[in-house]
Backbone as ProteinMPNN parsed JSONL, in Angstrom:
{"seq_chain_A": "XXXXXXXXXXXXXXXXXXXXXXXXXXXXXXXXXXXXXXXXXXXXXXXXXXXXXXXXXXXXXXXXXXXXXXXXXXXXXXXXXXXXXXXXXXXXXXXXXXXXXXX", "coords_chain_A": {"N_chain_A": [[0.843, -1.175, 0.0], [0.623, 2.144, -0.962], [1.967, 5.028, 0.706], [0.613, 8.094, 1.165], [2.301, 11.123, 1.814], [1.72, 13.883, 1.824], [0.755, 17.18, 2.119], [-1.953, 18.284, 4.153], [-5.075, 20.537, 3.841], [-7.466, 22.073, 6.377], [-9.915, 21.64, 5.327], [-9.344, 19.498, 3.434], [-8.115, 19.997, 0.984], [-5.058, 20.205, -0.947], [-2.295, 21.612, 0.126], [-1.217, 24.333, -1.249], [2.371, 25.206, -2.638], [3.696, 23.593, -0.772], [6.055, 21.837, 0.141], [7.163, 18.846, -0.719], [10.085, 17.662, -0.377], [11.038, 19.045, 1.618], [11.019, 18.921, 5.219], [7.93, 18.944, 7.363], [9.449, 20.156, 10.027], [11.377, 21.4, 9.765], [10.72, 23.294, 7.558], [9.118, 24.75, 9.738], [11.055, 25.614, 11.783], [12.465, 27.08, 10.211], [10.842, 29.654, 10.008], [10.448, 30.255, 12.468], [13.276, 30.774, 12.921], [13.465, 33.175, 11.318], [11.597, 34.925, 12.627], [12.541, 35.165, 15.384], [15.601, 36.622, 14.335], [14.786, 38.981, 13.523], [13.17, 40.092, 15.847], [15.298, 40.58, 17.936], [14.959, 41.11, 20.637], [12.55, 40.45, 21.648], [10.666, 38.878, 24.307], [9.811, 35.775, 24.356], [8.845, 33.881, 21.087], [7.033, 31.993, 19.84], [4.944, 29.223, 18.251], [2.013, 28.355, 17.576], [-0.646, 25.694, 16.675], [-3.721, 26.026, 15.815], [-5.867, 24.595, 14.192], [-5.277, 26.75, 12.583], [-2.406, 28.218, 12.093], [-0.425, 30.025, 14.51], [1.831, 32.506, 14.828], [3.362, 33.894, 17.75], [4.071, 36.213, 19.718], [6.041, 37.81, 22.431], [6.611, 40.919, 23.889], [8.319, 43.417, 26.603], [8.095, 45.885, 26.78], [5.176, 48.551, 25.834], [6.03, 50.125, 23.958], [7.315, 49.008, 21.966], [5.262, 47.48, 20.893], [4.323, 48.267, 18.45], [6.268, 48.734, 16.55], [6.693, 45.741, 16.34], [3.981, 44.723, 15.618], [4.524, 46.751, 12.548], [6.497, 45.817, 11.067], [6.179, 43.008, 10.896], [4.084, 42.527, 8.725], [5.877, 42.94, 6.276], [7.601, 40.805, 6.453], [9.309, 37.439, 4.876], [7.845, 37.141, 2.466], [5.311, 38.367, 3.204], [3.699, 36.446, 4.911], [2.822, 37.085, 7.011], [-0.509, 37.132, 8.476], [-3.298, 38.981, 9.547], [-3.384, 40.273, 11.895], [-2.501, 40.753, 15.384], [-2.816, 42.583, 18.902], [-2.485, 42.19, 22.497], [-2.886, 40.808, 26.024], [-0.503, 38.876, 27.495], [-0.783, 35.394, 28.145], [-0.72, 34.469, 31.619], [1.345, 36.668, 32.023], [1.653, 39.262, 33.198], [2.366, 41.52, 32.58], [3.738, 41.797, 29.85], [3.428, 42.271, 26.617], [1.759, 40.902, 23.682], [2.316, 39.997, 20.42], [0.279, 38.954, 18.18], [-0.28, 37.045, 15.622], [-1.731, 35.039, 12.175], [0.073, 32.509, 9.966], [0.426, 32.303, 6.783], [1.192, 30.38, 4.288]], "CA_chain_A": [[0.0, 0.0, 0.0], [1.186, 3.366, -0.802], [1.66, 6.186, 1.428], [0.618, 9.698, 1.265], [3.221, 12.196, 2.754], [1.05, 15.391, 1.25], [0.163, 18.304, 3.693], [-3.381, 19.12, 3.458], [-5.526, 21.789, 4.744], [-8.51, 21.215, 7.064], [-10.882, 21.015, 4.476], [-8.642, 18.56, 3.093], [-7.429, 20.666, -0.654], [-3.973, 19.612, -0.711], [-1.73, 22.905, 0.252], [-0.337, 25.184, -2.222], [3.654, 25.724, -1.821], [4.323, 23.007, 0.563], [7.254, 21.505, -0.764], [8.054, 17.388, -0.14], [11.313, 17.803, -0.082], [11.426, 19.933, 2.978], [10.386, 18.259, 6.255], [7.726, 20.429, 7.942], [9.852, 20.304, 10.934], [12.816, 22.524, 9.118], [9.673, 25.037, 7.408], [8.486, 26.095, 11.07], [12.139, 26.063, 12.076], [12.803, 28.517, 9.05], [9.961, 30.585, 10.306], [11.197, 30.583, 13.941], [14.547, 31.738, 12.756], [13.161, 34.854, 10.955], [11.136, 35.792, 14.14], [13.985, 36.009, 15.841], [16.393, 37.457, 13.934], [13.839, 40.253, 12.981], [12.839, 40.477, 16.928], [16.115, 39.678, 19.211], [14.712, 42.264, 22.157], [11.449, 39.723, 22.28], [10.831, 37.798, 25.784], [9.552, 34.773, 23.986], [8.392, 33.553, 20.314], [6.041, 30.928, 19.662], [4.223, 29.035, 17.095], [0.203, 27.444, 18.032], [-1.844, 25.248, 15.403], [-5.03, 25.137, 16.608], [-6.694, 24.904, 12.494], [-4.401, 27.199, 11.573], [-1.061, 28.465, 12.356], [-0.246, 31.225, 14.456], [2.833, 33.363, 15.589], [3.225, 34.707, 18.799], [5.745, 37.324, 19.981], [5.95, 38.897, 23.822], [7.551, 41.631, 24.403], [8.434, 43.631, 27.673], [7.622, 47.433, 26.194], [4.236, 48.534, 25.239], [6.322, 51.009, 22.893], [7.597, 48.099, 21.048], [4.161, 46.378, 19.955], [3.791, 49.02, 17.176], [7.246, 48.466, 16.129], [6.376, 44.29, 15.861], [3.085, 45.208, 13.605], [4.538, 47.319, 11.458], [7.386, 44.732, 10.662], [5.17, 41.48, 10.492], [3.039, 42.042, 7.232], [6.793, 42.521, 5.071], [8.248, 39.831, 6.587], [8.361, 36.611, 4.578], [6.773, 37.881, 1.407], [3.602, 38.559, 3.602], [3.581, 35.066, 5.21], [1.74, 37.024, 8.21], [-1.762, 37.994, 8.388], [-4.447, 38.847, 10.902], [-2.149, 40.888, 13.054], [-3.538, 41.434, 16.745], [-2.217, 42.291, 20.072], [-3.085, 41.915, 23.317], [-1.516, 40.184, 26.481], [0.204, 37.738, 27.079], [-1.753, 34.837, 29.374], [0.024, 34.55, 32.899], [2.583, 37.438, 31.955], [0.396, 40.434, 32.916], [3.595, 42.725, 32.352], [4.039, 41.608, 28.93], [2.548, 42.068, 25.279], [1.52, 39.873, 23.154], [1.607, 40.515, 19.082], [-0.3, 37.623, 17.215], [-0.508, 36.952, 13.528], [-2.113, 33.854, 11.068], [1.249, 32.097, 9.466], [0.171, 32.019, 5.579], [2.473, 29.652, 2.582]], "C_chain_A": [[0.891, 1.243, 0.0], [1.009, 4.359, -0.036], [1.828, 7.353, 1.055], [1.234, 10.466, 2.035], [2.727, 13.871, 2.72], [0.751, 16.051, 2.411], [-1.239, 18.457, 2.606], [-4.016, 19.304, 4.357], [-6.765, 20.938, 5.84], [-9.972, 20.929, 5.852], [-10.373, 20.112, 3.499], [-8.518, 19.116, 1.385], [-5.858, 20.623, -0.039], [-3.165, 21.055, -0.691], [-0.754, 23.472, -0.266], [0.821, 25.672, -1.521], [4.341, 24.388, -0.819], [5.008, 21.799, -0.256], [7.377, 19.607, 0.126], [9.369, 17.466, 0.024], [11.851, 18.262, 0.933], [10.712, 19.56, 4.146], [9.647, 19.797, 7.1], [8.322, 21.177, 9.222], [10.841, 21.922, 10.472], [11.5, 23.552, 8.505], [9.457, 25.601, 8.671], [9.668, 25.993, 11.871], [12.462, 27.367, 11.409], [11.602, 29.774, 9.574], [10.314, 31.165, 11.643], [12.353, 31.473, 13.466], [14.189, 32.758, 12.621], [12.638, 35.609, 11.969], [12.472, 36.23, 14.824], [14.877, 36.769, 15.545], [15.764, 39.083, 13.525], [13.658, 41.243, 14.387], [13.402, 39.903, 17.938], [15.734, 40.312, 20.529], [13.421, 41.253, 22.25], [11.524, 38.757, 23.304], [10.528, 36.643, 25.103], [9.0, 34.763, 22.496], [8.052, 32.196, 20.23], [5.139, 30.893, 18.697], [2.624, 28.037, 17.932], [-0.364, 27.124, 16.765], [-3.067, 25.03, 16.351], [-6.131, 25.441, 14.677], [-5.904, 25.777, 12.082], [-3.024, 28.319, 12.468], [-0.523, 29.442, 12.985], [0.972, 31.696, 15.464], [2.484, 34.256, 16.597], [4.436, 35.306, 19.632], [5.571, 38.265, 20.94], [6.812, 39.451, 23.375], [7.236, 42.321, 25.8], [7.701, 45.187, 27.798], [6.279, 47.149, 25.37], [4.84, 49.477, 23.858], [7.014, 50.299, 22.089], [6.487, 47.378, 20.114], [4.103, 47.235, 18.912], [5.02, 48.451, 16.117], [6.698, 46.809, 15.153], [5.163, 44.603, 14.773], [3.602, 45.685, 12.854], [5.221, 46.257, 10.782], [6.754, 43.466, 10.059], [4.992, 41.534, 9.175], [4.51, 42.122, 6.374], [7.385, 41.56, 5.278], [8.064, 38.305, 6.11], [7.433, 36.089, 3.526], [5.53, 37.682, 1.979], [3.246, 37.596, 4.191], [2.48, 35.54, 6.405], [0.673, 37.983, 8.321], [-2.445, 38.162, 9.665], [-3.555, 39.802, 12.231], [-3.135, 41.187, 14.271], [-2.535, 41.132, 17.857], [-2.803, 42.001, 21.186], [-2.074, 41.495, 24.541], [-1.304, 39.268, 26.723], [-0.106, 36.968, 28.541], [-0.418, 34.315, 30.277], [1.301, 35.165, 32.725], [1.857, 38.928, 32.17], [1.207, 41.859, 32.682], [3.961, 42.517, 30.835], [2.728, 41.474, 27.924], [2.839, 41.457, 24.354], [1.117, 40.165, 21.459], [1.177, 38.85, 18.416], [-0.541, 37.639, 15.584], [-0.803, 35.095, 12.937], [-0.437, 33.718, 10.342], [0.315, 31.616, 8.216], [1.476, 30.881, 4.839], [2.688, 28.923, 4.179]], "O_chain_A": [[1.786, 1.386, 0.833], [-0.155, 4.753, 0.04], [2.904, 7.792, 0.649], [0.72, 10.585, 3.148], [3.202, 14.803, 3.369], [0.531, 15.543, 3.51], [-1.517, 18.603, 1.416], [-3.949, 18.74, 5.449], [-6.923, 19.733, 6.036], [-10.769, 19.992, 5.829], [-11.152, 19.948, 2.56], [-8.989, 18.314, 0.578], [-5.554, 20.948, 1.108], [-3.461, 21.743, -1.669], [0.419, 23.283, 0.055], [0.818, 26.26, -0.439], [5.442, 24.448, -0.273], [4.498, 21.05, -1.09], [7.627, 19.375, 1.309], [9.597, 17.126, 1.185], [13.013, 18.003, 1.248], [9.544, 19.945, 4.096], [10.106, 20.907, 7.369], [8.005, 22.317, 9.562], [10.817, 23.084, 10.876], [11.362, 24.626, 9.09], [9.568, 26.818, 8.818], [9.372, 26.355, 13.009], [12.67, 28.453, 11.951], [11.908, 30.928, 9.275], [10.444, 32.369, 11.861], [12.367, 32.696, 13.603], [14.373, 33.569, 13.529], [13.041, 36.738, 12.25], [13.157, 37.252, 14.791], [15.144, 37.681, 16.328], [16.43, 40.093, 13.299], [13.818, 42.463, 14.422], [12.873, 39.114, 18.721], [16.329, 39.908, 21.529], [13.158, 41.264, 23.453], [12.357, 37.852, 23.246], [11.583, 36.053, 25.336], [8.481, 35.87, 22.346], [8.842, 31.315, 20.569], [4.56, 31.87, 18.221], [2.656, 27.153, 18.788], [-0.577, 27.957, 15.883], [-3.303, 24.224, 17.25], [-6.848, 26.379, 14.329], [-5.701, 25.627, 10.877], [-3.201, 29.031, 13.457], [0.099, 30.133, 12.178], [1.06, 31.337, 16.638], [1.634, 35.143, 16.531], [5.479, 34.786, 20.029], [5.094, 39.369, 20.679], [7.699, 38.995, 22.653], [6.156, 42.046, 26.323], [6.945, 45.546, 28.701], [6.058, 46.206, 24.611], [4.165, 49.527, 22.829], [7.519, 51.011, 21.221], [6.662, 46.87, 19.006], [3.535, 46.558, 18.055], [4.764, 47.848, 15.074], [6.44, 46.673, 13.957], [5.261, 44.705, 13.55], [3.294, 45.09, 11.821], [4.596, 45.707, 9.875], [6.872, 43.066, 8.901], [5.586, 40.765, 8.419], [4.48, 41.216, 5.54], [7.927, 41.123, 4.263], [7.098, 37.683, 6.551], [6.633, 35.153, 3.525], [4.69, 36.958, 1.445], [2.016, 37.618, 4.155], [1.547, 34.828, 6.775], [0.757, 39.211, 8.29], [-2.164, 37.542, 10.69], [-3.382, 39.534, 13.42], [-4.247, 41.709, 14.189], [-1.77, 40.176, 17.984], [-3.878, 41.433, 20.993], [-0.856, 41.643, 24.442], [-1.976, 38.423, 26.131], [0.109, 37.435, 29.66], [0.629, 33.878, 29.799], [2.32, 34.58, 33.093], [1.57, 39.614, 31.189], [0.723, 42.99, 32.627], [4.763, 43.406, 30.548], [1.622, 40.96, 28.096], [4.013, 41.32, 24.008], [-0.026, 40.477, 21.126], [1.907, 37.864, 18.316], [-0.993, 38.406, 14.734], [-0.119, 34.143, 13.311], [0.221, 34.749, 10.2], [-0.484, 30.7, 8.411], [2.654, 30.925, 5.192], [3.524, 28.035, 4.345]]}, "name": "protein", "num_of_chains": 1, "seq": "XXXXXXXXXXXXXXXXXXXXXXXXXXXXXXXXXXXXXXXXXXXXXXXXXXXXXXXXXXXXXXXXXXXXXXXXXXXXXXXXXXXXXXXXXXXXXXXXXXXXXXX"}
């Protein structure tokens, strides 16, 4: 019996861009990296699937969250949508920028 290794979405259409060759472990490594290197002053970065994919980036300064939005949407060719902040659960000193991980 043959096996299927394909990524596919939740409505199960098989997902444009997503390369076999590249284990998805090393893509949301490659995505990690860029967070960071983009945002080395951030207290923590983090990735959540819950249906769909999303970046999350404390920082310590509220005069930094503007900074992190503006940055996000070029980063990536656009990989991040939905931008929203807020804070960051059991850090009540820290903010919280969120974004959808597109490609």
């Amino acid at each position: 019996m043959r096996k299927d290794a394909s990524l596919y979405s939740i409505d199960g259409s098989s997902l444009s861009g997503a390369s076999s060759d590249e284990p998805l472990t090393d893509r949301l490594n490659r995505v990690l990296e860029m967070l960071r290197a983009e945002f080395p002053h951030a207290v923590d970065i983090g990735l959540e699937f819950d249906g769909k994919l999303h970046a999350h980036i404390d920082v310590r300064g509220g005069e930094e969250v503007c900074g992190v939005e503006s940055k996000l949407p070029n980063l990536g060719e656009g990989m991040f949508t939905q931008i929203a902040h807020g804070a960051t659960p059991h850090h009540p000193f820290f903010h919280r920028i969120s974004s959808v991980v597109e490609g």
